[in-house]
GULUMDO-700418 format. One record per residue (C-alpha): residue number from 1; residue in one letter; y negated, z negated, x negated. Coordinates in steps of 0.2 Angstrom, whole numbers. Example, Ala and Ser with C-alpha at 12.3 -4.5 7.8 and 13.67 -1.06 7.14 Angstrom:
BEGIN
resi:resn:yy:zz:xx
1:A:22:-39:-62 $
2:S:5:-36:-68 $
END
This chain:
BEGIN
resi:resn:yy:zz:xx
1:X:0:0:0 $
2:X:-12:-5:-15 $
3:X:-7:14:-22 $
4:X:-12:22:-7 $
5:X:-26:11:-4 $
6:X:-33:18:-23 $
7:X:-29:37:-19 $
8:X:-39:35:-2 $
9:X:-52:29:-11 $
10:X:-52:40:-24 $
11:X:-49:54:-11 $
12:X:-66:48:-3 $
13:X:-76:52:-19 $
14:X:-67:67:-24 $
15:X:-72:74:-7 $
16:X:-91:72:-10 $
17:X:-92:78:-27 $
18:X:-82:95:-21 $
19:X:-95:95:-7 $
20:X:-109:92:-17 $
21:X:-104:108:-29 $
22:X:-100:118:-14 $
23:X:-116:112:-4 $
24:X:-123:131:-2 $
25:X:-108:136:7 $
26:X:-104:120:19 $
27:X:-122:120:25 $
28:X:-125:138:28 $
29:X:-110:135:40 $
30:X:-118:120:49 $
31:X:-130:128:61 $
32:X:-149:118:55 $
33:X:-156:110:69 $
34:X:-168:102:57 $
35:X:-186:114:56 $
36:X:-193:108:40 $
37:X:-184:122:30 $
38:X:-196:136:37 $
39:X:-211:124:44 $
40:X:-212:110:28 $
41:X:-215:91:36 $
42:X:-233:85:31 $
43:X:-230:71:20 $
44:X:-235:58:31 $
45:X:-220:60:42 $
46:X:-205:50:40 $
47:X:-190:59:42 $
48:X:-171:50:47 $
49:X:-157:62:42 $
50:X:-141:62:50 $
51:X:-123:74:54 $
52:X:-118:75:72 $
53:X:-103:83:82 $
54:X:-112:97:92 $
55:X:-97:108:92 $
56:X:-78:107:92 $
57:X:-69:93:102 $
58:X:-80:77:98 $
59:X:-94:87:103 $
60:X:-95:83:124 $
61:X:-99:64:116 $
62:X:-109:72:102 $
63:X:-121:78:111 $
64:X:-125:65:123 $
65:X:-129:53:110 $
66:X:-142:65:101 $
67:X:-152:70:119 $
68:X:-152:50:118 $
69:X:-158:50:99 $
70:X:-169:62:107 $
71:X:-177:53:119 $
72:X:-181:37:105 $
73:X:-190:49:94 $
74:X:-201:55:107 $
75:X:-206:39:115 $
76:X:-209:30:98 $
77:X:-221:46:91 $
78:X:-230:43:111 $
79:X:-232:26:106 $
80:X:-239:27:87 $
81:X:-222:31:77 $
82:X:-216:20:65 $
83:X:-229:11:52 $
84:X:-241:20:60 $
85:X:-235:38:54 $
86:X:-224:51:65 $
87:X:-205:51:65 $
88:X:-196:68:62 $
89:X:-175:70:66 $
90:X:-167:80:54 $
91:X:-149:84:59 $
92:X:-134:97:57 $
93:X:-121:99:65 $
94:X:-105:94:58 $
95:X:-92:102:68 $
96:X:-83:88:73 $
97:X:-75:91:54 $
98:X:-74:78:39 $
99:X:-74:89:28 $
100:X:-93:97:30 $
101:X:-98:75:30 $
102:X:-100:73:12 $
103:X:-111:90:9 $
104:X:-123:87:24 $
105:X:-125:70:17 $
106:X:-130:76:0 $
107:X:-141:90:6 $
108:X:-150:75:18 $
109:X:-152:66:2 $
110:X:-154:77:-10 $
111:X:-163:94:-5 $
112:X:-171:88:12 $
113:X:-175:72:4 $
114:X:-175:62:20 $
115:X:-183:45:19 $
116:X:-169:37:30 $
117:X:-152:42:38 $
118:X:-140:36:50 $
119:X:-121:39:51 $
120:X:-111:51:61 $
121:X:-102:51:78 $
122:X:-83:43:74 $
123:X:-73:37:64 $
124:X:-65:52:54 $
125:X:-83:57:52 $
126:X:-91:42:45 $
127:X:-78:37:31 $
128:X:-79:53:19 $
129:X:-101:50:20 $
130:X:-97:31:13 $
131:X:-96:38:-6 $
132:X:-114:48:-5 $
133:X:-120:36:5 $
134:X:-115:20:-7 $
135:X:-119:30:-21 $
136:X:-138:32:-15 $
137:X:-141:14:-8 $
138:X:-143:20:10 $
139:X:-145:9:26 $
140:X:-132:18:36 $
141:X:-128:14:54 $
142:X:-113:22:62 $
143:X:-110:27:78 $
144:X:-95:22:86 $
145:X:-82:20:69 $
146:X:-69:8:70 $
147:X:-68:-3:55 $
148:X:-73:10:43 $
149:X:-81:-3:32 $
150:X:-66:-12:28 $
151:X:-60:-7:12 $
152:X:-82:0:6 $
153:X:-86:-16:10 $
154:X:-104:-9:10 $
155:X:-118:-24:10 $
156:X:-130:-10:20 $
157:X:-118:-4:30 $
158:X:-119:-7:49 $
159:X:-109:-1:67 $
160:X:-115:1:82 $
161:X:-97:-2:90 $
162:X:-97:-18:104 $
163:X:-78:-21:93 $
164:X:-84:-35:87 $
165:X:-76:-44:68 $
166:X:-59:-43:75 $
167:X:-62:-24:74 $
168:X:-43:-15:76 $
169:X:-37:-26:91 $
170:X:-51:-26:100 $
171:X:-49:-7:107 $
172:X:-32:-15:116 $
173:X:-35:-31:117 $
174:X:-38:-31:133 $
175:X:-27:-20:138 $
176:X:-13:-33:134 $
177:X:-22:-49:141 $
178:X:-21:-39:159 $
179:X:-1:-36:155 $
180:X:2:-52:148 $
181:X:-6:-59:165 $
182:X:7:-50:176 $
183:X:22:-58:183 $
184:X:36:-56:180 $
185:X:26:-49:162 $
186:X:33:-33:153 $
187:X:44:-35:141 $
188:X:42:-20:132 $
189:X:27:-6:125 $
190:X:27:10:118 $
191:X:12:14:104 $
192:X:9:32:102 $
193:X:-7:39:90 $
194:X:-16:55:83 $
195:X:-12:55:63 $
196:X:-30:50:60 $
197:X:-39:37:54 $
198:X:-48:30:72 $
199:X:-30:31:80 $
200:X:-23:23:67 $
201:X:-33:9:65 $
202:X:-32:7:85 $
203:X:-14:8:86 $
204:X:-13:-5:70 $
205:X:-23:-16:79 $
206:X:-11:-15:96 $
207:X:4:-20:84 $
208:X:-5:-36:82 $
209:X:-8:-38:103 $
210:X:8:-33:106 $
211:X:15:-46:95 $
212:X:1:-59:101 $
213:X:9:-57:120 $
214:X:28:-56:115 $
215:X:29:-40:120 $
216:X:42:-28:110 $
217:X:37:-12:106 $
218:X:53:2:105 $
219:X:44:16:101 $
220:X:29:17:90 $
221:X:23:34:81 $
222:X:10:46:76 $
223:X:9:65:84 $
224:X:-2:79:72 $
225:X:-20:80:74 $
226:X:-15:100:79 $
227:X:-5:95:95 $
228:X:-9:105:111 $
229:X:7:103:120 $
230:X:9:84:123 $
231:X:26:86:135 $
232:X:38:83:121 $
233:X:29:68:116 $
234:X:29:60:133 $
235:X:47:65:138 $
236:X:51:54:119 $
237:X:42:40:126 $
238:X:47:41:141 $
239:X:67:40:134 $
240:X:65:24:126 $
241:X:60:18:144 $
242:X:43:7:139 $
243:X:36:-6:152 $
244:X:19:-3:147 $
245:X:11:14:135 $
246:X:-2:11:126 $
247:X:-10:28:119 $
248:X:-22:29:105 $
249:X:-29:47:105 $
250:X:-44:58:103 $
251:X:-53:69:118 $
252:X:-45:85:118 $
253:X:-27:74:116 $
254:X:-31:61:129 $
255:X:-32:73:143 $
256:X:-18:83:137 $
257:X:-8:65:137 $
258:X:-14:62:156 $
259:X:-10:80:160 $
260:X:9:76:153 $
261:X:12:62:159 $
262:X:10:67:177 $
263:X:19:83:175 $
264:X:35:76:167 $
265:X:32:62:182 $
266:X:32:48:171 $
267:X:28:29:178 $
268:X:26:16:166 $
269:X:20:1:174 $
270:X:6:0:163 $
271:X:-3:15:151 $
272:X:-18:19:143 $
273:X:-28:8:131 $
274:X:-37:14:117 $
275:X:-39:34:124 $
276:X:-58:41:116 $
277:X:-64:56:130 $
278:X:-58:50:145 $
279:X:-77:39:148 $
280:X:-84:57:146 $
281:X:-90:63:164 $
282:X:-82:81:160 $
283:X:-64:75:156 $
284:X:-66:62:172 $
285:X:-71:79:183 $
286:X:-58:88:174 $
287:X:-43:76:176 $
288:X:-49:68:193 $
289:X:-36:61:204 $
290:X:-24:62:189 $
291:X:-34:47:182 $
292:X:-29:36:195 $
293:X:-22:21:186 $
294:X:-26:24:170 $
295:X:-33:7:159 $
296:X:-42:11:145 $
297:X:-57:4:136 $
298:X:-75:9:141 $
299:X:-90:2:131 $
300:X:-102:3:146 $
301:X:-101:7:163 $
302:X:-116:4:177 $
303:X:-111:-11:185 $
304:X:-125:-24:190 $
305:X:-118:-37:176 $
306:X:-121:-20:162 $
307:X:-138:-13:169 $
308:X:-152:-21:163 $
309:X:-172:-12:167 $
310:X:-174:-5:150 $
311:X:-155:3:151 $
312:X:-161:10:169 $
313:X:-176:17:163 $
314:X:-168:26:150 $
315:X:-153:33:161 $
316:X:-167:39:173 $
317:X:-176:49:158 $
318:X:-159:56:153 $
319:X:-152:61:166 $
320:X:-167:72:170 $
321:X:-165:81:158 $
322:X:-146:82:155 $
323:X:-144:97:164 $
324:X:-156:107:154 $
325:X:-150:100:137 $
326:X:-131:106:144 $
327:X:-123:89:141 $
328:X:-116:75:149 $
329:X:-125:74:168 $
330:X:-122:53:166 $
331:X:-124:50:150 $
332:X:-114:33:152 $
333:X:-104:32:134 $
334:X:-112:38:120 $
335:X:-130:43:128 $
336:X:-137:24:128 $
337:X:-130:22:113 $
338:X:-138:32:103 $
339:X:-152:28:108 $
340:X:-148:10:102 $
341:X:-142:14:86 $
342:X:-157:23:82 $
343:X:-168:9:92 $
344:X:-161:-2:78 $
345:X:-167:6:65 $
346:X:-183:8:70 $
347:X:-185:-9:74 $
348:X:-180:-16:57 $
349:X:-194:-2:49 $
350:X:-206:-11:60 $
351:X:-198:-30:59 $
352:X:-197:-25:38 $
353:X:-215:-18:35 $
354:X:-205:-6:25 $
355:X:-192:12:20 $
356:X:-187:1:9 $
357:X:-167:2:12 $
358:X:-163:-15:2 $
359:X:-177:-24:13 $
360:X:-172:-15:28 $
361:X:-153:-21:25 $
362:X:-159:-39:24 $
363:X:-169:-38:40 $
364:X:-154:-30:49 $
365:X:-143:-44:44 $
366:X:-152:-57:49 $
367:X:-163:-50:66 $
368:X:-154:-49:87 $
369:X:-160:-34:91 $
370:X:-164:-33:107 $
371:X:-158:-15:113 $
372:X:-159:-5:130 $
373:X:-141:-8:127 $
374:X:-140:-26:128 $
375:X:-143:-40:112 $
376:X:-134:-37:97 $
377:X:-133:-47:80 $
378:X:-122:-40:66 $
379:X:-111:-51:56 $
380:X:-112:-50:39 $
381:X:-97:-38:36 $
382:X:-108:-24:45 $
383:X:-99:-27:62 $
384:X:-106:-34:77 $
385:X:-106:-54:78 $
386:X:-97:-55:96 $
387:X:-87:-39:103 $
388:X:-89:-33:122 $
389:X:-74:-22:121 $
390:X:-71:-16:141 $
391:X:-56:-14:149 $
392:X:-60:-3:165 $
393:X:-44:4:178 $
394:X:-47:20:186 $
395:X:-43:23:204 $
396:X:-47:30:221 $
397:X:-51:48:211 $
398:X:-50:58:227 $
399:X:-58:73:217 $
400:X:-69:80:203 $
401:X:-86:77:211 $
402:X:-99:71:201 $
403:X:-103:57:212 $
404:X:-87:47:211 $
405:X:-91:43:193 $
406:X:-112:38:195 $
407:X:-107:20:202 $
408:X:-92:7:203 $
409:X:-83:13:217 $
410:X:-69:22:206 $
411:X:-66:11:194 $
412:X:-65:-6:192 $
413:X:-69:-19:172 $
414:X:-53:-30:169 $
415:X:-60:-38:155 $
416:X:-68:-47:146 $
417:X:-71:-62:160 $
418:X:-89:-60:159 $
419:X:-89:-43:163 $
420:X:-72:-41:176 $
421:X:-78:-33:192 $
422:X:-63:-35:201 $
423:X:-43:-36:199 $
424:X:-27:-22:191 $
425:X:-17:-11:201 $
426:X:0:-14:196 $
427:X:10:-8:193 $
428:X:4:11:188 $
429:X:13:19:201 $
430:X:4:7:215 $
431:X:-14:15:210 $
432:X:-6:34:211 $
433:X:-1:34:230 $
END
């Protein structure tokens, strides 16, 4: 493990030097949404550098958290900018592929010579920047990466993730309190993950809930990134005959999972868990009635606990203009949130009196942010102090209208406690009639 903890690490770095000596050919194939290159920035302008999916399958998520990035940047430049001086976005698209990371990062730093930058969309995209990123002394704030930190241990690194310090359980946490609750309990699980590094971490982390609620697992394994045709995975699980399923998976793979399991007719008493896309409003539309049922974490929804004015306000703005901007109409997942991650930031410029990234880290770690997604104080690995991981059930889908999804009428928070808006289905089978 120590081995392959080396070669990862040294993997990382590798990465970033290849990209940094192939940096002409990776950016010419990441469309430029920045507009310094033929229209230079007066110097007074502080610029924030970032990569975000705007194509490929993370994208649908993608885009929703840069109209919300958006948004920050014009209401902060309406209401004097930061330190008194206008803020400017300079952004690429990345694909949703690791490898262009590293160059974007280096071209941000290096060519564009951005005073600040924030991290990418997910998990797979955030680790290979770590390297350039460390190597330049950056703040960098991620959006939405599971424990990407862990082996960096990166004293100005931050993630805007509601996992909390218990970072790997805390996408299925929940998911196993609700089983562990039933009576009589399951006895048994199946884990099943995308070979990458979110899905990994996830499914690592549901070992640990499984084992924490005497639950045995009887089938636990990984499926290629490249999967399209999910039917042979399900009819595997299904033959070690699981009580419960839990699935750790990326968009394009989570709806070809729901799609399997209800054409093999397959009726775990439990399933779900740590699935990323299915809080996306297209996939909900897509999939609709085949959703019924479904657990699986959300890190927001609109229910009158989670909807505070400023959270309102901003949803209002947004959704005004989603339909122009061709993204996600609700905006509910990652729209708030990167207006939160980016809200951060600004704040600590303001709280800091300064770019400076080594003042700006100390600021971050010590400050509660007060966000329009709610408080948030970071622990000093980078994580959030207290995670606010949902567990939410889908159900009554009676179609793929749009405005089953606005409110709480299809589905319903199981946890945490503070959060739960009603009581589980169960079994699975119960929520599909």
């Amino acid at each position: 493990m120590r081995i392959g903890l080396k070669l990862r690490r040294l993997a990382g770095h590798v990465v970033a030097l290849v990209a940094a000596a192939a940096l002409t050919v990776l950016v010419s194939q990441a469309p430029v949404q920045a507009q310094q290159q033929s229209n230079p920035l007066a110097p007074q302008t502080i610029t924030i550098g970032f990569s975000m999916a705007l194509t490929g399958p993370l994208a649908a998520n993608g885009k929703q958290a840069l109209l919300g990035m958006k948004i920050w940047e014009e209401e902060i430049n309406a209401s004097g900018g930061l330190l008194g001086r206008p803020v400017k976005l300079v952004y690429y698209d990345d694909q949703s592929n690791p490898s262009t990371v590293p160059g974007i990062y280096t071209k941000l730093l290096d060519a564009d010579k951005v005073d600040l930058v924030l991290g990418p969309y997910a998990t797979a995209m955030a680790a290979p920047a770590m390297p350039v990123i460390m190597q330049k002394g950056k703040v960098f704030i991620v959006l939405f990466c599971l424990d990407v930190n862990s082996e960096f241990k990166y004293n100005k690194f931050f993630a805007m993730i509601p996992t909390g310090q218990n970072t790997k359980p805390s996408f299925t946490e929940g998911f196993y309190e609700v089983a562990a609750a039933q009576n009589p309990k399951p006895q048994t699980t199946a884990l099943i993950a995308a070979d990458q590094e979110f899905s990994r971490n996830a499914c690592e982390g549901a070992r640990e809930n499984a084992k924490k609620a005497g639950i045995k697992i009887v089938y636990d394994k990984t499926y290629p990134p490249s999967t399209t045709d999910f039917t042979p995975v399900v009819r595997a699980i299904q033959a070690a005959n699981p009580d419960i399923v839990t699935i750790c998976s990326y968009p394009l793979d989570s709806v070809g999972m729901v799609k399997a399991v209800n054409e093999v007719g397959f009726k775990p008493k439990m399933i779900g868990g740590a699935m990323v896309g299915l809080q996306a409003t297209v996939f909900k539309r897509q999939l609709g009635p085949l959703l019924n049922g479904w657990i699986n974490y959300e890190t927001w929804v609109p229910s009158k606990e989670m909807m505070l004015p400023a959270t309102a306000d901003f949803l209002k703005k947004y959704q005004a203009r989603a339909g122009g901007e061709g993204v996600d109409p609700l905006g509910y997942y990652l729209g708030g949130w990167g207006y939160a991650y980016i809200q951060v930031l600004g704040d600590a410029v303001q709280g800091a009196k300064s770019l400076d990234d080594t003042k700006l880290a100390e600021y971050i770690h010590k400050t509660t942010f007060k966000t329009i997604m709610g408080d948030i104080k970071f622990a000093p690995n980078g994580e959030w102090a207290e995670g606010r991981m949902l567990q939410v059930q889908y159900h009554g889908i009676t179609s793929g209208d749009l405005e089953q999804f606005r409110g709480m009428d299809t589905q319903t928070v199981l946890t945490p406690g503070a959060y739960k808006t009603g009581n589980v289905i169960y079994p699975f089978e119960k929520a599909r009639q």
